[in-house]
C-alpha positions as CSV (number, residue, x, y, z in Angstrom):
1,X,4.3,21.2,-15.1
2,X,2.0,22.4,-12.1
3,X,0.0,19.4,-13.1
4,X,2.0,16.9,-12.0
5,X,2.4,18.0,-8.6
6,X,-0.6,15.9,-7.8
7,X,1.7,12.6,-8.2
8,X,3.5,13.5,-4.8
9,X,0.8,12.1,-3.4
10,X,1.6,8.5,-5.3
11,X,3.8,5.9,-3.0
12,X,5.5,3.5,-5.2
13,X,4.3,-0.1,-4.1
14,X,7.2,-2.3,-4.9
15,X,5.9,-6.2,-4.3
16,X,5.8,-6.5,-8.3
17,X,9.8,-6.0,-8.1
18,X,10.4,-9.1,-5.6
19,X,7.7,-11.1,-6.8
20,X,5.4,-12.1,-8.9
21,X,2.8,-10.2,-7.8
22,X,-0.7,-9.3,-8.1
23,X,-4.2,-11.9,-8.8
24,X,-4.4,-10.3,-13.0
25,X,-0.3,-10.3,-13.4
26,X,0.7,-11.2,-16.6
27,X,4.0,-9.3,-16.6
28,X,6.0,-11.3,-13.9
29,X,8.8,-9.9,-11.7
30,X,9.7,-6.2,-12.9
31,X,13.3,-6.1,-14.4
32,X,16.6,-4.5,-13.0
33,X,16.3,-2.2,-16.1
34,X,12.3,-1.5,-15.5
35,X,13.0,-0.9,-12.0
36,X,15.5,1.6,-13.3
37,X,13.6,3.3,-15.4
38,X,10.5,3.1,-13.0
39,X,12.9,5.4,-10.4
40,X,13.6,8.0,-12.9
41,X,10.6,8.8,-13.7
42,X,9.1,8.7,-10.4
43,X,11.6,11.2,-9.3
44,X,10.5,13.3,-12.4
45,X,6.9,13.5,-11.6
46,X,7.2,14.3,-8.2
47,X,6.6,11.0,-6.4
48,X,9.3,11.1,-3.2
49,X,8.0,7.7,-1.3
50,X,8.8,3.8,-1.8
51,X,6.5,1.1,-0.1
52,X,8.1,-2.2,0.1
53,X,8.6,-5.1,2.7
54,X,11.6,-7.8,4.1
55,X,8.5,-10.4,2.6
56,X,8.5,-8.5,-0.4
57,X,11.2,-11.6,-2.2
58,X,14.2,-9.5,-3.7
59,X,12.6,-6.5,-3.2
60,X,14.6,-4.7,-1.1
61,X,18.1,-5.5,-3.0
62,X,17.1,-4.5,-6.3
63,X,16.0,-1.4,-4.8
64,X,19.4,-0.6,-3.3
65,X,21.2,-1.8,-6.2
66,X,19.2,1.1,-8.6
67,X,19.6,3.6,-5.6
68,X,16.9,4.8,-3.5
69,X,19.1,7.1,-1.3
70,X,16.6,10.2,-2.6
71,X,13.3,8.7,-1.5
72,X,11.7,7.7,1.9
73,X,11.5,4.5,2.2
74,X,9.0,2.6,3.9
75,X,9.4,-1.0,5.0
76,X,7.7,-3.7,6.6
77,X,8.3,-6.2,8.8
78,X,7.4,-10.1,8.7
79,X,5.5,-12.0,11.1
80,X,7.7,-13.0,14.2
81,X,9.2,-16.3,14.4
82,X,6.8,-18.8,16.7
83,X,9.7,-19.3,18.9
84,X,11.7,-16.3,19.7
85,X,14.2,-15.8,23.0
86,X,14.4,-11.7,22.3
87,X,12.0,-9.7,20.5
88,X,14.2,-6.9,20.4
89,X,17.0,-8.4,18.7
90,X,15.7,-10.3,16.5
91,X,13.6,-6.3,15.0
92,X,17.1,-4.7,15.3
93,X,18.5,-7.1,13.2
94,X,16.0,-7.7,10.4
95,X,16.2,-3.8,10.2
96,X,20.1,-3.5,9.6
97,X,19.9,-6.8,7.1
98,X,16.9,-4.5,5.5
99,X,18.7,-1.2,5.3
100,X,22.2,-3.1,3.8
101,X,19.9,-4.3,1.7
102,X,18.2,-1.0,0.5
103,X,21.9,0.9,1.3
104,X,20.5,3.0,3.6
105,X,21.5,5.2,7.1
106,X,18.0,4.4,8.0
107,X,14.3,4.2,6.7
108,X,11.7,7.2,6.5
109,X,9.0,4.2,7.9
110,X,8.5,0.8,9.4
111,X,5.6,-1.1,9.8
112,X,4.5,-3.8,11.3
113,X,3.1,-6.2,8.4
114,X,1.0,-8.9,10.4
115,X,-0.6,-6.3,13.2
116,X,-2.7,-8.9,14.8
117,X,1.0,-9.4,16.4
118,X,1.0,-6.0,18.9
119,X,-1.9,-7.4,20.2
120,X,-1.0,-11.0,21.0
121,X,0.6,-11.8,24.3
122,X,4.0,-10.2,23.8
123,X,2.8,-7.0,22.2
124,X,3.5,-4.9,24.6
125,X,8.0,-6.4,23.6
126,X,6.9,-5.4,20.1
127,X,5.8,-2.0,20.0
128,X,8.5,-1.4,22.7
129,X,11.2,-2.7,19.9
130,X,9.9,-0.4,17.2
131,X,10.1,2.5,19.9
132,X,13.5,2.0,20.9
133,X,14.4,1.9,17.0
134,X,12.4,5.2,16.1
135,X,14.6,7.0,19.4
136,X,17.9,5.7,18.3
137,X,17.3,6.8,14.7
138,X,17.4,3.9,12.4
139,X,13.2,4.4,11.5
140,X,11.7,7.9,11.2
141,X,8.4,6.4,12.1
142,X,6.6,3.9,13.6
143,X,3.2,2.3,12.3
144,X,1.0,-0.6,11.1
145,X,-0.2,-2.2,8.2
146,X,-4.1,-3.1,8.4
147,X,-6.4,-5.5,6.4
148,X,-9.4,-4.4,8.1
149,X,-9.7,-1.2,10.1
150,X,-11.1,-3.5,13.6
151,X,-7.5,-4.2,14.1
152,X,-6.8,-0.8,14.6
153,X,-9.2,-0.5,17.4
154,X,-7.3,-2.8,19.5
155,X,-3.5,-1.4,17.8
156,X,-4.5,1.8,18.9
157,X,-4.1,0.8,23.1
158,X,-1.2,-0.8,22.4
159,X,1.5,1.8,20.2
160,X,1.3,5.3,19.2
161,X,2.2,5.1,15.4
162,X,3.0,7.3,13.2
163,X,1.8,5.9,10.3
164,X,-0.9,3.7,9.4
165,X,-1.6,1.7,6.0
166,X,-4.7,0.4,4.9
167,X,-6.6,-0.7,2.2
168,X,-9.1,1.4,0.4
169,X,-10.8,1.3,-3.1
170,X,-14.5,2.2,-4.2
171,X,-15.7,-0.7,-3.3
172,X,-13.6,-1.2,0.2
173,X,-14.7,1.6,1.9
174,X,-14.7,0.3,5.4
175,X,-11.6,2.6,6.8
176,X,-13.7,5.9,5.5
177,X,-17.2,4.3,7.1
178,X,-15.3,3.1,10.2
179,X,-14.7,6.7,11.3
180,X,-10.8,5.7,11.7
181,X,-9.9,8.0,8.8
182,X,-10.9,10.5,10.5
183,X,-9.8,9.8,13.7
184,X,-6.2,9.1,12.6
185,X,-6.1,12.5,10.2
186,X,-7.7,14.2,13.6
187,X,-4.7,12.8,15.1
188,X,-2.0,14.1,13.2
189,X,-0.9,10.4,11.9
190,X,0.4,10.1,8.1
191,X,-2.2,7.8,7.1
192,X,-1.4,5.7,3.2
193,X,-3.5,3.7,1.4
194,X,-2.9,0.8,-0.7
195,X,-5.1,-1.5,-3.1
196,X,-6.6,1.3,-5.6
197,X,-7.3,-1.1,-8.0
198,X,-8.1,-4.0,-5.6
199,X,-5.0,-5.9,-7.2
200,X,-5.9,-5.2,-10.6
201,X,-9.6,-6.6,-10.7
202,X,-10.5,-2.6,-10.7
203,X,-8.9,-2.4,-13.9
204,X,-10.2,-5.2,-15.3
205,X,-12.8,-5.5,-17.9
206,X,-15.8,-7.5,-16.4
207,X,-16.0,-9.9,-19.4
208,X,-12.2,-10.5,-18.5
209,X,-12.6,-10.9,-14.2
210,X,-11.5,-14.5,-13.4
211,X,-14.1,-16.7,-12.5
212,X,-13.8,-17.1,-8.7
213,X,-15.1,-13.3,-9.0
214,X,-18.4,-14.3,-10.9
215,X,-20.5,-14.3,-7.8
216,X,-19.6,-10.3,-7.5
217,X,-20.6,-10.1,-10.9
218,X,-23.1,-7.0,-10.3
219,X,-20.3,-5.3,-8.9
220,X,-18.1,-5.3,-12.4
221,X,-20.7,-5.1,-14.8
222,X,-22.3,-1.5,-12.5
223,X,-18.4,-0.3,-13.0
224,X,-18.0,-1.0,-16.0
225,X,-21.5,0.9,-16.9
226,X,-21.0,3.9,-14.9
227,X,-17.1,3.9,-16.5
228,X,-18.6,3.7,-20.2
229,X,-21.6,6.3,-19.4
230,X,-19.2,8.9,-17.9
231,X,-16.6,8.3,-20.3
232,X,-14.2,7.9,-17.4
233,X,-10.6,5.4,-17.5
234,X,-10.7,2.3,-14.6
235,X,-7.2,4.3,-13.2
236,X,-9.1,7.5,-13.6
237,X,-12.0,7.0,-11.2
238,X,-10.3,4.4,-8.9
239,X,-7.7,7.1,-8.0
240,X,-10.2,10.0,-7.9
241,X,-12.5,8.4,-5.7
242,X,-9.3,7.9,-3.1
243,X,-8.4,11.5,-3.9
244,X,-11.5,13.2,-2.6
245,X,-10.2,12.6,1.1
246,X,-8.0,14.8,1.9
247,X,-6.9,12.9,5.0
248,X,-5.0,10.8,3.0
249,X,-1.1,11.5,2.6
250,X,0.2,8.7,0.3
251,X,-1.9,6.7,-2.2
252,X,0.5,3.5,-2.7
253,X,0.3,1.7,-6.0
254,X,1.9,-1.2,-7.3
255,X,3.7,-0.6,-10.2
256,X,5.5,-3.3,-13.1
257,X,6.5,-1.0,-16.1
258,X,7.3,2.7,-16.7
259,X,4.4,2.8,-19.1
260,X,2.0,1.8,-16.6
261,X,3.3,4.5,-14.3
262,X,3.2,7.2,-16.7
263,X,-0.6,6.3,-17.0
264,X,-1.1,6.4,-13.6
265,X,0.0,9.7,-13.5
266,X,-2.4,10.9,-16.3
267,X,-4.7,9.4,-14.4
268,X,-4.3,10.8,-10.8
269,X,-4.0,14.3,-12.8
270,X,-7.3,13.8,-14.2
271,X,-10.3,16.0,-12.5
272,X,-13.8,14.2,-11.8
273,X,-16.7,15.9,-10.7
274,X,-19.2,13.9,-10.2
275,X,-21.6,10.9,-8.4
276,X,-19.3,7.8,-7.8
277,X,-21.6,4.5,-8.4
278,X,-22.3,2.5,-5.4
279,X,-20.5,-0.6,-6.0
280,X,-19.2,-0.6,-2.1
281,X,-19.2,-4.1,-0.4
282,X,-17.9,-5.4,3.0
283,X,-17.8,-9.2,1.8
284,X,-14.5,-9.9,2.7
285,X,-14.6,-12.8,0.9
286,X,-14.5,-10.5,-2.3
287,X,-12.6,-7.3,-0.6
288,X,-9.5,-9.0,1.7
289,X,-7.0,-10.7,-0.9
290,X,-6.6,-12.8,2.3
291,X,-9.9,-15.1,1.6
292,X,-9.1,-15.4,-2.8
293,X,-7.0,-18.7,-2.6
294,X,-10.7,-19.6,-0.9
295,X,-12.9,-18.6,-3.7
């Protein structure tokens, strides 16, 4: 059993169970029953953290409905409405709609899911909101959600957070380049990661990659070389590379069937030692989901 102490380090990412999520989904929207299931078994091996989001569709309810009550829970907020009298009110009450959804006192985390918002001109009412929440106890801690680790350099003069969430894969490297990984460990803030897999295309084969990913084409067919040569699974080397920092306190991953998850955690239990390929790119167009409907 000492083995799978390593998957308390895995956050369950939960967009799959409000939407349809996911650029190689073929499964759909996760079941009540799945999402059951999915629970259990995260509890089994050891994994004590839920990611999921008010934007996340039904997310949040089904969540509640199968009982989360034993896990931290991290949520998200959305984007603010253009026209908005009190920034204050309007966070307090899409927390309390998000924790009657979920059933919960409170929530281990919130984040803020669009952070370009703390630094636009009413910040400063923002970050004060999420503060206020954090001191009267309804969030644990305060953070961010990231798509590129620039944002944080502005962020950083505008909250203290607790925790941060960015994206980081072996061919995203830019928050371990950046020097912000670092900095934030350095810092003491509880720093997750999300896209392991860069939304599946990771564990793709590269005869398989949907065409608007044929320009990158180097890319899959290197991986899937240095995969066959070292006789290596997709999950096994996409979650050891993120492994090797030991900054890193929560690797979240996006889960649709109990299956999946148990191979995950055969996965993240599996010990590389070796050269990663470089296959590293900073094309967003190619490592920000944000530019795909583009392609």
């Amino acid at each position: 059993m000492g083995g799978l102490m390593l998957s308390s380090r895995l956050a369950l990412g939960t967009a799959q169970f409000g939407t349809a999520y996911g650029v190689v989904n073929e499964l759909g929207q996760v079941t009540d029953a799945e999402i059951n299931e999915i629970l259990k078994y995260s509890q089994l091996i050891g994994i004590d953290t839920i990611d999921t989001a008010i934007a996340y569709g039904e997310s949040e309810k089904l969540l509640g409905n199968a009982g989360v009550s034993e896990f931290k829970v991290v949520s998200k907020l959305p984007g603010l409405p253009e026209f908005i009298d009190r920034i204050d009110y309007w966070v307090q009450e899409q927390v309390e709609m998000s924790l009657a959804r979920l059933k919960l006192n409170n929530l281990y985390g919130l984040l803020i899911h669009n952070s370009t918002q703390l630094i636009g001109p009413r910040g400063h009412e923002l970050s004060k909101a999420l503060t206020d929440l954090k001191r009267n106890g309804l969030v644990a801690k305060i953070g961010v959600s990231i798509y590129s680790p620039s944002q944080l350099d502005r962020v950083h003069e505008v909250i203290k957070v607790d925790i941060v969430q960015a994206p980081l894969n072996i061919i995203d490297r830019r928050f371990v380049s950046s020097g912000w990984l670092n900095r934030l460990s350095e810092e003491g803030v509880e720093i997750h990661t999300r896209s392991a897999f860069l939304q599946g295309l990771l564990l793709t084969p590269s005869d398989l990659i949907p065409e608007k990913f044929k320009p990158w084409s180097d890319i899959w067919s290197e991986w899937d070389k240095w995969l066959q040569s070292n006789h290596c699974t997709p999950a096994e080397a996409a979650l050891g590379f993120i492994q090797e920092f030991s900054q890193i306190d929560r690797i979240v991953v996006g889960i649709e069937t109990v299956n999946q998850l148990k191979e995950l955690n055969e996965a993240v239990n599996s010990q590389w030692l070796g050269k990663w390929p470089y296959i590293d790119s900073t094309d967003e167009r190619l490592i920000d989901p944000f530019h795909w409907s583009q392609l």
